[in-house]
C-alpha positions, 0 to 999 in steps of 0.5 A: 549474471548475463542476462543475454544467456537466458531466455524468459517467457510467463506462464501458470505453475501451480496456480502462480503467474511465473517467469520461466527461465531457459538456457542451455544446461551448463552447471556454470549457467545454473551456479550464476542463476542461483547465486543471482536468484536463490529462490529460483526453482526447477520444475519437473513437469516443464523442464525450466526454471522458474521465478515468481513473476513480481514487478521487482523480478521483472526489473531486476530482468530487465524485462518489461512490466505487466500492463495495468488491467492485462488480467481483467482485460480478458473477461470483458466483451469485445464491445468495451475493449476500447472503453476499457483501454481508454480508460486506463490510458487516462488514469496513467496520464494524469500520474495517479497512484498504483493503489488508485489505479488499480482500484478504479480499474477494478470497479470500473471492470465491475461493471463492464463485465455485468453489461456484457455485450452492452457498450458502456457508453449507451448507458444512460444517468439512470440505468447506471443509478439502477445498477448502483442500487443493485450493488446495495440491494444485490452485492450488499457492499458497505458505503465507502466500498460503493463510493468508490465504484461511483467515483470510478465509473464517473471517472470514465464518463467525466475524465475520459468521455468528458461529460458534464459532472453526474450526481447519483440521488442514491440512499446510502445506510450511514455508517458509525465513525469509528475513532482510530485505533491504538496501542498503548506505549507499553504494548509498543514497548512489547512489540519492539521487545519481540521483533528480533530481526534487525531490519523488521525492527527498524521499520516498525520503530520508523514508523511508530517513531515519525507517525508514517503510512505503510507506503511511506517505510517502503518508499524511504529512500537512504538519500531521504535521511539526514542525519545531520539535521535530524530529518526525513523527508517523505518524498511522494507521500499521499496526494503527491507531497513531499514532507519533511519529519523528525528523525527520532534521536533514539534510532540512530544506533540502530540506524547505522548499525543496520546500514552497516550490516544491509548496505541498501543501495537505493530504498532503505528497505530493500525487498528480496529480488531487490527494489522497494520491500512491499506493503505487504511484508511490512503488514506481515512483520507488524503481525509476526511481532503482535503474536509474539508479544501476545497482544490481542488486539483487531489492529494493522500496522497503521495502528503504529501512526495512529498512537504516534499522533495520540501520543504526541496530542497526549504530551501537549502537541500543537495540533497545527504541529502535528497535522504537518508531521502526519501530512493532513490536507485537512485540520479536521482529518487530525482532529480525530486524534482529540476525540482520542485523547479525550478519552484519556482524561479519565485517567487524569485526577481531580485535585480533590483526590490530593486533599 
């Protein structure tokens, strides 16, 4: 497909961002558009082609993406533009990851759009504890939720003002610490009996099977598996680390027979349009499989790590062991899988029972 025939601008179709597509009518143009990218559409009303406007499209377009914030930035006063702009100009700089980017731009935006036409930067210590508070007393958010906001609106005044380190004396409602949760091997077993697609299979047992975080399947990479040496590594992973793992002998079949029938070029999940598959689709092919093997549980697809590492501390796993396998900074992030399996003692029986 040449590009060069097509010309590309954004828009709105029925409450979606898109990508139109315009060119001169020639059934030949029309073939290469649809072979290149079978969900292209035709709308009526505008008279153009069209495709979802998703980041994978716009590379696979060679067009430029997005700019972070381009949405939000719209709805702040002109007296925070340049707050704002800085603000993300310093999140970029310092290399964080998509999802804390756009979480801090978020909640930092949060708070821009109730000053209005008050500048950012004449708050004071104490107007931004009062509006901390309002997000208690007022919005009503749960702890983690107004950490977040604080570590984003301190971001700003520490990183990007440079000003010395801000405390906020806030009363925050303890929340319970809830052990994570599980799936039992025979569920699993379940869950892998109802996934039928080849690919969607792959992923779930990738997961279960090396313990990974859902942005850990989409960012495999094929050249990130050695099959020689029977591991994986997981490039980037949270905190910027690479890691290697265990690749599970018993998904080498389905491994090859997979890059037999997908050929994947670079990811070894590739999405539709190309590039990476999203988190979102893993989460959506984990609920798919949950509904057809009938198990009602309030569980995501990160349950799948969480009952790799109960499983592993279940079989006598050194708990040092298994904090490398899962890429913990902390000792006492794994411990919690203890507290788990603990639990599982109940099931163990008193020798007085074998008397």
């Amino acid at each position: 497909m040449n590009l060069d025939l097509y010309n590309f601008s954004f828009g709105n179709h029925r409450d979606k961002n898109v990508i139109w597509i315009r060119f001169e009518k020639k059934d030949v143009l029309i073939q290469e558009l649809r072979k290149a990218f079978p969900s292209s559409k035709w709308s009526n009303t505008n008279k153009a082609w069209h495709l979802p406007d998703l980041p994978t499209l716009r590379d696979a377009l060679k067009l430029d993406r997005e700019e972070w914030g381009s949405q939000i930035r719209s709805e702040i006063e002109q007296v925070n533009q340049k707050a704002f702009s800085d603000y993300v100009d310093c999140l970029k700089l310092k290399a964080y990851s998509k999802n804390t980017i756009r979480t801090y731009i978020t909640e930092f935006a949060h708070l821009l759009r109730i000053l209005k036409k008050i500048s950012v930067d004449d708050l004071s210590e104490d107007r931004l504890k009062d509006y901390f508070l309002y997000c208690l007393d007022k919005e009503k958010i749960k702890e983690n939720h107004l950490n977040s906001r604080i570590n984003a609106v301190k971001f700003y005044f520490e990183q990007v003002r440079k000003k010395s380190k801000m405390f906020f004396d806030i009363p925050r409602p303890k929340t319970p610490k809830q052990l994570p949760k599980m799936l039992s091997q025979a569920e699993i077993r379940k869950i892998f009996e109802n996934t039928e697609n080849q690919k969607h299979l792959l992923m779930l047992k990738l997961s279960y099977g090396m313990g990974l975080r859902v942005s850990e399947i989409v960012n495999l990479k094929v050249e990130h598996i050695n099959s020689g040496n029977m591991l994986v590594l997981i490039a980037g992973a949270k905190g910027k680390k690479d890691r290697y793992t265990n690749l599970p002998e018993s998904i080498l079949t389905l491994l090859r027979s997979y890059y037999k029938e997908y050929r994947p070029k670079d990811f070894l999940f590739e999405g539709q349009y190309g590039g990476a598959y999203t988190v979102r689709s893993v989460q959506s092919v984990f609920k798919q499989a949950m509904r057809k093997s009938k198990i009602n549980k309030s569980i995501g697809v990160h349950g799948l790590r969480h009952s790799y590492a109960t499983h592993l501390m279940e079989s006598g796993a050194d708990i040092r062991f298994l904090q490398e396998l899962l890429g913990h900074n902390s000792i006492r992030t794994t411990q919690i899988y203890t507290h788990i399996t603990d639990i599982s003692k109940t099931k163990v029986k008193s020798p007085l029972d074998f008397l």
